[in-house]
C-alpha positions in Angstrom: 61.3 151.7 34.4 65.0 150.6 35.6 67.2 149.8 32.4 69.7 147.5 32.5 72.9 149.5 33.7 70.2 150.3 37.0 69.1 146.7 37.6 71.9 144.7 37.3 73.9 146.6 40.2 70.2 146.2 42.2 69.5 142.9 41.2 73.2 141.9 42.5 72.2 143.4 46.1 69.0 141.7 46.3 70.5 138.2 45.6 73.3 138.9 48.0 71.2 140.3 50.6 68.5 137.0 49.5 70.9 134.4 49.8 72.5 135.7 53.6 69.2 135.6 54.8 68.1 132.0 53.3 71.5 130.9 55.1 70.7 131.7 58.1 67.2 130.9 58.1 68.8 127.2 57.5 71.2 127.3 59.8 71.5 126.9 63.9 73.4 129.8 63.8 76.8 131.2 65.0 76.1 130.7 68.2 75.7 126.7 68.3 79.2 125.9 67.8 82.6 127.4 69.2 83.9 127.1 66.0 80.9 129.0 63.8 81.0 131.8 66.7 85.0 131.9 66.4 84.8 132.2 62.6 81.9 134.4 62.3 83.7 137.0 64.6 86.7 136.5 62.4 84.4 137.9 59.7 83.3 140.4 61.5 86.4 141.8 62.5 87.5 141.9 59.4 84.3 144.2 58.3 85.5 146.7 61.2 89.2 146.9 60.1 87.7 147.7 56.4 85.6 150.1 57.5 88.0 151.4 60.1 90.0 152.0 57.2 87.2 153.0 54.7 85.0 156.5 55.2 81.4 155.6 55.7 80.3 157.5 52.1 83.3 156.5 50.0 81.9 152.8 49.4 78.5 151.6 47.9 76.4 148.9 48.3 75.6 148.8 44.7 78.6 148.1 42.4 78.5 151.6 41.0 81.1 154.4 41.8 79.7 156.7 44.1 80.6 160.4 43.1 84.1 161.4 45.0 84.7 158.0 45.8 88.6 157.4 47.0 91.1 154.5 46.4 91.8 153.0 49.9 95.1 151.0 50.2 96.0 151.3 54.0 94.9 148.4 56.5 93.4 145.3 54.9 92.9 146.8 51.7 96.5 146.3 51.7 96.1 142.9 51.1 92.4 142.4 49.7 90.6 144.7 46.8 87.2 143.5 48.8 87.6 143.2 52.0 83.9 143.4 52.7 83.0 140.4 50.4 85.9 139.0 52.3 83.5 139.7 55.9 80.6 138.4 53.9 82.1 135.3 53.2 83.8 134.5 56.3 80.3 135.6 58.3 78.4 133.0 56.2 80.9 130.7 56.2 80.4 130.6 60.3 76.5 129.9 59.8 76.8 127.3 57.1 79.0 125.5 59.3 76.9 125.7 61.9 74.5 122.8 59.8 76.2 121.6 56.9 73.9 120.5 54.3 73.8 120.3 50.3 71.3 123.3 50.6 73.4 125.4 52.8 76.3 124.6 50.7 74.9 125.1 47.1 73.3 128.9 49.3 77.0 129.6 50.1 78.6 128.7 46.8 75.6 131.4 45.0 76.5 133.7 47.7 80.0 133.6 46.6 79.4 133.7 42.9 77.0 137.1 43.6 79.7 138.8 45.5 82.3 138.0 42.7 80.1 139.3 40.1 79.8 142.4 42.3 83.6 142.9 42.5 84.2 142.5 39.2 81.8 144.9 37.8 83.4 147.3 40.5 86.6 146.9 39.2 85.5 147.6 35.8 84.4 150.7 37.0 87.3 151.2 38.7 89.8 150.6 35.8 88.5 153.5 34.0 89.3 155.5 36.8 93.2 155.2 35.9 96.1 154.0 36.1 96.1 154.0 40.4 93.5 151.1 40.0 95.8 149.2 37.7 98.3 149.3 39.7 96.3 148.6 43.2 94.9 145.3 41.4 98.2 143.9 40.1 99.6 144.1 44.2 96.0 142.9 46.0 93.9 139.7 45.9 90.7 139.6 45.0 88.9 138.4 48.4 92.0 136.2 50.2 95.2 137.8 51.1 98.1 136.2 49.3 95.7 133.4 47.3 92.2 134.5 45.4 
């Protein structure tokens, strides 16, 4: 049986992963409008620079700290602590627009809300890594460069 510091991280996943998929089932998708096709490749560009700038096994689905895990500051983590969230967000953003509805909207907002309870139990994590984290978070954004 899962206790409670395993489920939460899985339980997070599953909702994130639950709520994409209700989107788009409710959506036209990114592909009915030049606008939801311009903004979901925005997103998805953005995923490639983070990964381009992220090593395949130093980041985790799951907010937990995978062992050996590094601090990456280059590229868009620059700007952003989560710049995946960031891709998440902008990606779903693309297909809500695509059929704006209360449904798709309230979908989006929980979407967001899941992904910021994900980063923050990251950066718990994080902080009691050291001092390099402190610092990191005090000169990034949360998920928008320069705002949130």
């Amino acid at each position: 049986m899962l206790n409670k510091k395993e489920f939460y991280p899985q339980l997070l996943v599953f909702l994130q992963f639950a709520l994409i998929g209700l989107i788009y089932l409710f959506s036209k998708g990114v592909f009915s409008s030049l606008v939801s096709m311009s903004i979901f490749l925005l997103g998805a560009g953005l995923g490639i620079w983070a990964l381009f700038h992220n090593r395949l096994g130093n980041f985790n689905i799951q907010p937990k700290m995978r062992e050996g895990a590094v601090l990456v500051t280059s590229g868009i983590y620059a700007f952003v602590r989560h710049p995946m969230y960031l891709s998440v967000i902008v990606m779903s953003l693309a297909m809500v627009l695509s059929s704006v509805t209360l449904l798709q909207t309230s979908l989006f907002i929980a979407l967001i809300w899941v992904l910021f309870l994900k980063a923050k139990r990251e950066e718990s994590i994080w902080m009691e890594e050291g001092e390099d984290y402190v610092n990191y978070k005090a000169n990034t954004k949360l998920f928008i460069p320069f705002v949130l």
